[in-house]
N, C-alpha and C positions, 0 to 999 in steps of 0.2 A: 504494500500500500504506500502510495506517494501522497503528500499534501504541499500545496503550493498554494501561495497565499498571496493574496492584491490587497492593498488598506490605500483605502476611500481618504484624501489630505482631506481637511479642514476637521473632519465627523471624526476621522482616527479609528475609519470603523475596517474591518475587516471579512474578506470574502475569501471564502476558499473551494478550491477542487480537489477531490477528492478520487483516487481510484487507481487500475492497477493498468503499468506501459502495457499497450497494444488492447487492454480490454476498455471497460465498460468505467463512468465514473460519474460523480454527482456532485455540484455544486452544495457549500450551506451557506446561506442569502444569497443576497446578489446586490448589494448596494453597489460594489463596481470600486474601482472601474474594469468592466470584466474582459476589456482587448489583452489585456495580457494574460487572464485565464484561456480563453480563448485561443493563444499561440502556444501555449502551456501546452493545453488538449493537445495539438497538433504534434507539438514536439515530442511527445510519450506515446503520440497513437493512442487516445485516449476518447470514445464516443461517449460524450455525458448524456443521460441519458435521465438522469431527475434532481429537481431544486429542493433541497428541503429549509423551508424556513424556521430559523428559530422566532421571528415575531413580524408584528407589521411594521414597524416603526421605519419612516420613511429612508432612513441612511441605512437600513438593512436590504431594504426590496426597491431602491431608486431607479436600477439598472435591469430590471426583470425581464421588462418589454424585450430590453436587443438579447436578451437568453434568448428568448421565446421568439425572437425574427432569427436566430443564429439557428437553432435546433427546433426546427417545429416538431411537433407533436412531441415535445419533453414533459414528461411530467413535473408537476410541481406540488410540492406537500405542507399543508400549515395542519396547527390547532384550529377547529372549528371556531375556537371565537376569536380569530384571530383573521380568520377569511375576510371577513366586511369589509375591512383597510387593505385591499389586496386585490389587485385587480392580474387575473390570469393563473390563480390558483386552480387546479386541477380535480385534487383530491383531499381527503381530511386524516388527519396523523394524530391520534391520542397519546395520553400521556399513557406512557410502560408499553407500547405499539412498540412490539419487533418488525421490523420489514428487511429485507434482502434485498438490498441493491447494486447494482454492478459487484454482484457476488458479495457483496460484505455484508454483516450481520449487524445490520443499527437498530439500537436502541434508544427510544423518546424519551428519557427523561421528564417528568414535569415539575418544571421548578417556577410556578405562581410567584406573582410579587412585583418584577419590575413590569410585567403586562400579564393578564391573565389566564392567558393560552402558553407563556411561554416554554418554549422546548431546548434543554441541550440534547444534542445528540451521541451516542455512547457507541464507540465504536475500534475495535482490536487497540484495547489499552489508551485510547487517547475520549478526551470528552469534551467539545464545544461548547461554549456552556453562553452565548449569546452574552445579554447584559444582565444574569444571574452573578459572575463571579470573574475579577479580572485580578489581573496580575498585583497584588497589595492591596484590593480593593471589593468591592463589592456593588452589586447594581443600587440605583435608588429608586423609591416607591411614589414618585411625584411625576410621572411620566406620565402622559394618553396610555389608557387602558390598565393601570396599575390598582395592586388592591391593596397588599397591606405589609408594613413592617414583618410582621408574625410570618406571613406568606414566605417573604423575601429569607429572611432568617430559616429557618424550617426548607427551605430548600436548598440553602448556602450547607446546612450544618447535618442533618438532618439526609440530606440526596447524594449532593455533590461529595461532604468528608467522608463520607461511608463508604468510598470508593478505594483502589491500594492506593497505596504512597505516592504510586509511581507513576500510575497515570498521568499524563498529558495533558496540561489542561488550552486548549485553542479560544483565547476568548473571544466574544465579538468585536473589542477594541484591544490595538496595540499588541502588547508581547506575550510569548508562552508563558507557561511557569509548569510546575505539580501540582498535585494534590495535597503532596508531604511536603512542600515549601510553604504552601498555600496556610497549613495547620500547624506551621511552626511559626510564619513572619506575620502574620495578614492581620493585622492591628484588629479589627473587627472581631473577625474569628478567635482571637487570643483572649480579648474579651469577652466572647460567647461560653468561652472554657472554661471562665475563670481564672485565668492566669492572670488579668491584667485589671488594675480595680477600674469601674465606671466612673467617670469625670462627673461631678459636681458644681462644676461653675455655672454661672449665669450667663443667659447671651437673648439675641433678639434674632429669629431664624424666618423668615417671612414676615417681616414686619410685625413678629406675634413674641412675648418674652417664653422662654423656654429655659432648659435647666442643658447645658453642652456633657452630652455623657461621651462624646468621641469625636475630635477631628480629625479624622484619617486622610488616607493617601487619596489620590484618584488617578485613573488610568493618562490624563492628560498633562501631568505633572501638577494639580488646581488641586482642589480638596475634596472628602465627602462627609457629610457632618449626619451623626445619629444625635439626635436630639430629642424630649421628653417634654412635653407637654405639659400644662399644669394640671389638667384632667388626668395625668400618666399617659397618657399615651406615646410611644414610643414613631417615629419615623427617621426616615433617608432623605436630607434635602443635599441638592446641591453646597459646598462648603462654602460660594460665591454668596450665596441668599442667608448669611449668616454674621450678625457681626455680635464683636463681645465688648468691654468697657475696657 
């Protein structure tokens, strides 16, 4: 299995191809810019032959359309509630859906939270994990189609750490990492463990006063901020949409 990968400048989002020289292979998204997948295919001998998306979010699925002028009749696969944002979706792919594609054995993931269809995909030791879980970081819950902290968490901790060490992790933005990096460094995660006590401070996150239990990293070198509510409720905003005294 080969993975070749294209990232989308400004979004930092990443597309990748996926599959084996001279057979069969599958894109996951297609925000693009997919000409160089596309020379990719060629240079491996590579017929793609289905899209699968981990969500709708515009800088995932941007570049669909020229999949779909490049390879007609390719199949394409989302979550059901994930289809409405999505124009040229084929088929519906549930969450724990094994399908066999260009001979490989993928597994859907469903990891809820940062959109509510969302899908990584689980596949010979590597797992795409869309904007569920990036390299020091983690997705945020203030997205179109997002539902909830709990969600998000429960799928970072819960789906994805329950996987070996050594998996692969392909995010949707930016650089690899593991699973067993991911459970050793990933400021978030380290505090879901308990290893690392919850911040205390005060700050104003949305123009709303809240309680800063974590300023962590973000895939863009910028921040991601968990923050609590005075009702308790816990959320992922942006670290930008947060300021402190």
């Amino acid at each position: 299995m080969i993975i070749e990968r294209s990232l989308l400048p400004n979004f930092l989002t990443n597309t990748f191809l996926v599959g084996t020289p001279g057979g069969e292979g599958f894109f996951v998204d297609a925000g693009g810019p997919m000409e160089p997948l596309f020379e990719k295919a060629e240079e491996h001998g590579i017929t793609p032959t289905h899209v699968l998306l981990t969500h709708h979010h515009y800088d995932h699925v941007a570049e669909l359309g020229m999949v779909l002028e490049r390879y007609p009749g390719i199949e394409v696969l989302a979550h059901p509630e994930e289809r409405d944002g999505v124009e040229g979706v084929t088929g519906d792919i549930g969450f724990g859906d094994v399908v066999t594609v260009a001979g490989l054995e993928v597994t859907a993931l469903g990891s809820p939270g940062h959109t509510k269809g969302m899908l990584n995909f689980l596949v010979e030791g590597t797992v795409f994990t869309g904007d569920t879980l990036f390299r020091n970081s983690v997705g945020g819950v203030r997205a179109p189609g997002s539902t909830t902290y709990a969600d998000l968490r429960r799928s970072v901790m819960e789906v994805l750490m329950a996987l070996p060490p050594e998996t692969v992790v392909w995010p949707g933005h930016t650089e690899p990492t593991t699973i067993g990096e991911e459970w050793e460094t990933n400021r978030f995660v380290r505090v879901w463990r308990g290893l690392d006590p919850e911040g205390t401070g005060q700050c104003t996150a949305l123009g709303e006063p809240a309680t800063l239990v974590l300023l962590g990293d973000d895939y863009d070198g910028g921040h991601k901020a968990w923050v609590r509510w005075p009702d308790g409720r816990d959320d992922i905003v942006p670290g930008s949409k947060v300021e402190t005294a």
